[in-house]
BATORBA-882495 format. One record per residue (C-alpha): residue number from 1; z, x negated, y. Coordinates in nm, 2 decimals. Each point is the difference from the previous one (the first is absolute). Layout:
REM residues N
<dopa seq="NUM" z="Z" x="X" y="Y"/>
...
END
This chain:
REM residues 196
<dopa seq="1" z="-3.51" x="0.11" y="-6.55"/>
<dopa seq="2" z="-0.05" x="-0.13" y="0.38"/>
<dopa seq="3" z="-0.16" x="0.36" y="0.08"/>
<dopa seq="4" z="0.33" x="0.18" y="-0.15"/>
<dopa seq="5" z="0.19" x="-0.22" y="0.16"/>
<dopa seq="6" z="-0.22" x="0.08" y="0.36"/>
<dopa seq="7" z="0.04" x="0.35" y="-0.03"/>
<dopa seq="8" z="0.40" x="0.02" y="-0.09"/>
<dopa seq="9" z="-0.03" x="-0.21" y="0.35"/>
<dopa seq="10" z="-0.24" x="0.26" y="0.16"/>
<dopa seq="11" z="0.22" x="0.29" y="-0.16"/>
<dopa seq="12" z="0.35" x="-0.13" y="0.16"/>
<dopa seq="13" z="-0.16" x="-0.10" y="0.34"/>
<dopa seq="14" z="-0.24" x="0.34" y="0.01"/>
<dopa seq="15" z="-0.01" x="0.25" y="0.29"/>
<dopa seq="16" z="0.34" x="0.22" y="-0.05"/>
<dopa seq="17" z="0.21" x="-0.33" y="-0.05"/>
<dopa seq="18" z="-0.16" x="-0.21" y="0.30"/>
<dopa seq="19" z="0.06" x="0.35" y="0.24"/>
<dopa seq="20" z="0.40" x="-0.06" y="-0.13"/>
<dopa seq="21" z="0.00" x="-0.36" y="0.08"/>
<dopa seq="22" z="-0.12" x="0.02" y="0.33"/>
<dopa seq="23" z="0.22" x="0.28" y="0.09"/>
<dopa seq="24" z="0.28" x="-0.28" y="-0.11"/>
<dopa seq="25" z="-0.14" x="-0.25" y="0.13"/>
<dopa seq="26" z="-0.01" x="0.24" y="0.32"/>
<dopa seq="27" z="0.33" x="0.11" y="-0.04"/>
<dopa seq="28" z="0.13" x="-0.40" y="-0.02"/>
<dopa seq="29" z="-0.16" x="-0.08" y="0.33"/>
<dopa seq="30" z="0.16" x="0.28" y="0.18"/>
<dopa seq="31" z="0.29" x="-0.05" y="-0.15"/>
<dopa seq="32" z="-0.01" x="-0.38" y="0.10"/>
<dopa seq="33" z="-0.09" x="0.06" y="0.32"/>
<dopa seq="34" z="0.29" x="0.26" y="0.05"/>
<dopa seq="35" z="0.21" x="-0.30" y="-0.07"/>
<dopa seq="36" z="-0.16" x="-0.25" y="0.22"/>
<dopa seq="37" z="0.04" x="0.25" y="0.32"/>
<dopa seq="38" z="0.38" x="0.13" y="-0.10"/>
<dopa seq="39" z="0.07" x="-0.42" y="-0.07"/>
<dopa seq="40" z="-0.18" x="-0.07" y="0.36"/>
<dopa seq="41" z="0.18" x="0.30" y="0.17"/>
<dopa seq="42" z="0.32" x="-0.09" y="-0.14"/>
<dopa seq="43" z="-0.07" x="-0.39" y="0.13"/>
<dopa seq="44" z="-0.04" x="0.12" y="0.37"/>
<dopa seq="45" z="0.27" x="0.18" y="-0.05"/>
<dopa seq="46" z="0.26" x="-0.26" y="-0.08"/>
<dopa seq="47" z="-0.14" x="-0.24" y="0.27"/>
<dopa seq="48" z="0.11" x="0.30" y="0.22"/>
<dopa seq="49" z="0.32" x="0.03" y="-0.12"/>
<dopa seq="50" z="0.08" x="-0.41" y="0.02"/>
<dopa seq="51" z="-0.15" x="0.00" y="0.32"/>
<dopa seq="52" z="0.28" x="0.25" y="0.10"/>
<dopa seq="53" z="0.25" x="-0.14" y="-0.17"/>
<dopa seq="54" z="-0.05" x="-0.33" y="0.19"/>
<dopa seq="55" z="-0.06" x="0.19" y="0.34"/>
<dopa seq="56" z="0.35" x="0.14" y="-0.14"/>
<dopa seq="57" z="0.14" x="-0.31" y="-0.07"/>
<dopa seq="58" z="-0.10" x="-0.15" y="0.36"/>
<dopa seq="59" z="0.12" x="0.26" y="0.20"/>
<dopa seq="60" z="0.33" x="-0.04" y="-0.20"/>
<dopa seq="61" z="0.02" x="-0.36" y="0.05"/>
<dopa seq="62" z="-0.13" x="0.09" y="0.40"/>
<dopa seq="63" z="0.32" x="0.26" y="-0.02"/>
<dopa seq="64" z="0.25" x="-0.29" y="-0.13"/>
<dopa seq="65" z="-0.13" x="-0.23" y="0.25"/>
<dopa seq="66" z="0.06" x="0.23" y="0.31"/>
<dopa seq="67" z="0.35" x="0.13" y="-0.14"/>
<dopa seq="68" z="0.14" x="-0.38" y="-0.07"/>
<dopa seq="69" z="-0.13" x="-0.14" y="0.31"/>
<dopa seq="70" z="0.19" x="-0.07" y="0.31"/>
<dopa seq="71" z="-0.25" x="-0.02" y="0.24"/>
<dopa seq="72" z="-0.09" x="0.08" y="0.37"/>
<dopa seq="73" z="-0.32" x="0.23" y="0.08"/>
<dopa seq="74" z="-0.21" x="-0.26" y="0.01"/>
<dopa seq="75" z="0.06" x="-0.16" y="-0.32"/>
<dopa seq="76" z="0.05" x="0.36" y="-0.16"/>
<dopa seq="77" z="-0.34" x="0.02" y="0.12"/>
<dopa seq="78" z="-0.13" x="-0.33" y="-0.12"/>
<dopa seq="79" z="0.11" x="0.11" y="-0.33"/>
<dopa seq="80" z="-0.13" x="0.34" y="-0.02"/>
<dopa seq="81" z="-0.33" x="-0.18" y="0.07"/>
<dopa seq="82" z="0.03" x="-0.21" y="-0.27"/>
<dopa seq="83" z="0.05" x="0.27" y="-0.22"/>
<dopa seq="84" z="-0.23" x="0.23" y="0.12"/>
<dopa seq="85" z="-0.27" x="-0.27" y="-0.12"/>
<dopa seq="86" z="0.11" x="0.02" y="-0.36"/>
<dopa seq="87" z="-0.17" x="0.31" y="0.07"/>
<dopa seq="88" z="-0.29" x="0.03" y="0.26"/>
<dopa seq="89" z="-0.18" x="-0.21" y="0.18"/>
<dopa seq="90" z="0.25" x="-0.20" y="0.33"/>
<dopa seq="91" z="-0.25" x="-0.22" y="0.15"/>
<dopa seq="92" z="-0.02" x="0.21" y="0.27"/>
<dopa seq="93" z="0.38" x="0.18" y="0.01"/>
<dopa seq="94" z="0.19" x="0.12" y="0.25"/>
<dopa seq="95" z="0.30" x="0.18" y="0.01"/>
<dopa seq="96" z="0.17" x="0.14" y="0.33"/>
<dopa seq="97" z="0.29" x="0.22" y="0.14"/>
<dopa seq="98" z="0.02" x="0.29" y="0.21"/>
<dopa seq="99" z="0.21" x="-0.05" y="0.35"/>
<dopa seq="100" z="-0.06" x="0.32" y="0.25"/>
<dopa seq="101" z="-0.34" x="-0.05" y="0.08"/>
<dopa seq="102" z="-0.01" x="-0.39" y="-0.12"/>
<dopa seq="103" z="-0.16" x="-0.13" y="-0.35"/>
<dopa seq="104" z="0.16" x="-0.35" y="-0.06"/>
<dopa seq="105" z="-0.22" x="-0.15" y="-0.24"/>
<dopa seq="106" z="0.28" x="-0.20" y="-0.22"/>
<dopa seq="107" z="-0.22" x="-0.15" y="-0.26"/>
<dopa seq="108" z="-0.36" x="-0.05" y="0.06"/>
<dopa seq="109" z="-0.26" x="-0.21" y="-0.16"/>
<dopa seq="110" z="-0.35" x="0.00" y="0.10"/>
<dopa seq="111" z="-0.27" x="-0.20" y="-0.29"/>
<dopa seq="112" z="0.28" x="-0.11" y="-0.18"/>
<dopa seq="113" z="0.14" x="-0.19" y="0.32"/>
<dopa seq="114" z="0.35" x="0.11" y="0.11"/>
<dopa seq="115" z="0.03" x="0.11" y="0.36"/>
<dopa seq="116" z="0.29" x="0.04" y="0.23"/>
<dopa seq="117" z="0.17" x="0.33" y="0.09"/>
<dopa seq="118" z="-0.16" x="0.21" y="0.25"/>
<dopa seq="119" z="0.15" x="0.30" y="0.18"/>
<dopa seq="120" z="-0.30" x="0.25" y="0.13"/>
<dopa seq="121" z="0.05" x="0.30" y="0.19"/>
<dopa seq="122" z="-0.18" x="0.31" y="-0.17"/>
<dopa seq="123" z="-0.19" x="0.18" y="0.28"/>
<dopa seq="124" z="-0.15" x="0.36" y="-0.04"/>
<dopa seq="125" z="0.01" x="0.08" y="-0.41"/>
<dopa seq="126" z="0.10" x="-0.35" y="-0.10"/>
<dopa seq="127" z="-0.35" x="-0.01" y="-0.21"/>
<dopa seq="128" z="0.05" x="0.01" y="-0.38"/>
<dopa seq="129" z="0.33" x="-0.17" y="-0.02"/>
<dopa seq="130" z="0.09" x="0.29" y="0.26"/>
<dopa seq="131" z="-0.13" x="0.24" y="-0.27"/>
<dopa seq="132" z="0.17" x="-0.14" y="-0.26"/>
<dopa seq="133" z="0.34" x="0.04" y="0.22"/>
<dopa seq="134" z="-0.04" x="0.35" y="0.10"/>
<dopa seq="135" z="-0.13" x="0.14" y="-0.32"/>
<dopa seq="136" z="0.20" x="-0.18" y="-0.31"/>
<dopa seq="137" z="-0.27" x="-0.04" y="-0.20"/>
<dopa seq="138" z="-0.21" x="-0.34" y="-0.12"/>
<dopa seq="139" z="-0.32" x="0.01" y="0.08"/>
<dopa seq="140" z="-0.26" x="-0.18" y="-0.22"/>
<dopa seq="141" z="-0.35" x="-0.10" y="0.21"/>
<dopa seq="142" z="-0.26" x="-0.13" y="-0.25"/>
<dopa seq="143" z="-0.24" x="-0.11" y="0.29"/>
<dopa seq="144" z="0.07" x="0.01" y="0.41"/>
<dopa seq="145" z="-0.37" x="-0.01" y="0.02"/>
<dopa seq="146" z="-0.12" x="0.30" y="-0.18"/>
<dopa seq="147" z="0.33" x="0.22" y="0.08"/>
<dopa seq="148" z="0.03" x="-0.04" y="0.35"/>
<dopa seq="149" z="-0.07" x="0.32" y="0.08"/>
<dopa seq="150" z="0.19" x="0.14" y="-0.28"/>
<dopa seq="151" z="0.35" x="-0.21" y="0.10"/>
<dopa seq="152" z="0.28" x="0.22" y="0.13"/>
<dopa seq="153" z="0.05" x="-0.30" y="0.26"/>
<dopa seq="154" z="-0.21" x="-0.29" y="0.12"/>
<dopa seq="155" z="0.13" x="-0.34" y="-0.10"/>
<dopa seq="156" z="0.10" x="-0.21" y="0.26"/>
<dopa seq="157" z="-0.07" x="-0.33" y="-0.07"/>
<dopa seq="158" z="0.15" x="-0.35" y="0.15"/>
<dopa seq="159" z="-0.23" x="-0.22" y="-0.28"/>
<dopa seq="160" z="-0.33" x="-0.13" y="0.16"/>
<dopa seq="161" z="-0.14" x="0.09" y="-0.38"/>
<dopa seq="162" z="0.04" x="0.37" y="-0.03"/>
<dopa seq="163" z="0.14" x="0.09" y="-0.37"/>
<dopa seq="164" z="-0.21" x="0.21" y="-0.26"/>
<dopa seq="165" z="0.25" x="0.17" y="-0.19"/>
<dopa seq="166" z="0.40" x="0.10" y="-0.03"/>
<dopa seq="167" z="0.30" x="0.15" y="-0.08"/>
<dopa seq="168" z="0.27" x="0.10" y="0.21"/>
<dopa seq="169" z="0.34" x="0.12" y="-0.17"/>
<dopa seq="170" z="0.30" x="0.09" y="0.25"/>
<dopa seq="171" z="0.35" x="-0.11" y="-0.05"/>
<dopa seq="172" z="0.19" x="0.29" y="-0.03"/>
<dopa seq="173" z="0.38" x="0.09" y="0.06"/>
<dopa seq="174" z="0.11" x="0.38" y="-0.06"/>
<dopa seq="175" z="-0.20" x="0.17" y="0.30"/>
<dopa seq="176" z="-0.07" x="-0.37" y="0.23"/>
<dopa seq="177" z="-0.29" x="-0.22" y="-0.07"/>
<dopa seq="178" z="0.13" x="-0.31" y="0.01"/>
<dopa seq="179" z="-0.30" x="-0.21" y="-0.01"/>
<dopa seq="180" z="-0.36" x="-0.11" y="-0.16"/>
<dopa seq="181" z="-0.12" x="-0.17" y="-0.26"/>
<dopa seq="182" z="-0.34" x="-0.06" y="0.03"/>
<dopa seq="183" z="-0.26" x="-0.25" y="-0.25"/>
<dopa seq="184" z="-0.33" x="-0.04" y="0.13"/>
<dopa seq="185" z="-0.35" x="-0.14" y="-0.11"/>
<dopa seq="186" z="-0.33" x="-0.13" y="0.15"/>
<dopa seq="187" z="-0.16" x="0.14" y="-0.34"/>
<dopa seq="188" z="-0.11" x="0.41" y="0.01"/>
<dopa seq="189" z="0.17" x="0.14" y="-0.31"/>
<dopa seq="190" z="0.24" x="-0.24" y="-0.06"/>
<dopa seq="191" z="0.32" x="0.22" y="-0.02"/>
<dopa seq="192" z="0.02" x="0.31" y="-0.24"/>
<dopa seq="193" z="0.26" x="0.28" y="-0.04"/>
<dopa seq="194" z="0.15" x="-0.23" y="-0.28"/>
<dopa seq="195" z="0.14" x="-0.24" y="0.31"/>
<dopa seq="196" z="0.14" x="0.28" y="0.17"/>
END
């Protein structure tokens, strides 16, 4: 009775029927796996989307901030600072206005440490900030080192430790650049387009 029992078991798990259970079996993996990348994919994706909405939410606060306060330039400018760090990196920030051929420097922190306002003349193509002016456009520099050559301007800078990396946004007003907003880092690759 044990050997008709053995080869009812043999017959059910024989050649034709274990070929059919592996493709199954086969077939579940994929399948499972299908789900585990669409799951994953579908995680990243809604860390994306909250990430924006609170980038979203920021800049709305940043927008209410501005539009209720009554402030002079210098304050205006403190606060856009603040709010610029719910967003990038301010240890190094400056942001300055356009006068002729002046750049007033209005808010400026250097390592975290606030410094007074400086007024610098820009001589000959004004280096980056210069740039910035004349053309309208950020400009992102993931390392001063390695894209010297490759800079449409050389920096100019007044910091005894040179900077690595940037980004340089212009204040803009119809046709007039107004000014420069400009976050800096001793680290090469710090910034990316999302700061921009």
């Amino acid at each position: 009775m044990l050997a008709t029992a053995t080869q009812q078991i043999d017959g059910l798990w024989g050649p034709s029927f274990s070929f059919v259970t592996g493709l199954l079996f086969l077939a579940l993996f994929l399948a499972a796996v299908l789900i585990f990348l669409v799951r994953r994919r579908y995680r990243a994706q809604r860390r994306d989307i909250l990430r924006q909405i609170r980038e979203l939410e920021a800049l709305s606060e940043a927008g209410r901030a501005l539009v209720e306060a009554e402030l002079d330039i210098a304050d205006l400018c403190e606060l856009i600072a603040t709010q610029a760090g719910q967003f990038t990196d301010t240890d190094t920030f400056q942001i300055g206005l356009f006068h002729e051929d002046e750049y007033h420097i209005v808010f400026w922190k250097v390592e975290g440490e606030r410094r007074p306002a400086q007024l610098f003349e820009l001589v000959e193509d004004g280096g980056l900030v210069g740039w910035v002016r004349r053309q309208r456009q950020p400009l992102l520099i993931h390392d001063f080192d390695r894209e010297r050559d490759r800079l449409p301007a050389q920096p100019n800078f007044v910091s005894g430790r040179p900077l690595r990396s940037g980004i340089f946004i212009p204040l803009l007003s119809g046709e007039e650049t107004l000014g420069v907003l400009v976050a800096q880092s001793q680290e090469p690759d710090h910034f990316t387009d999302d700061d921009l």
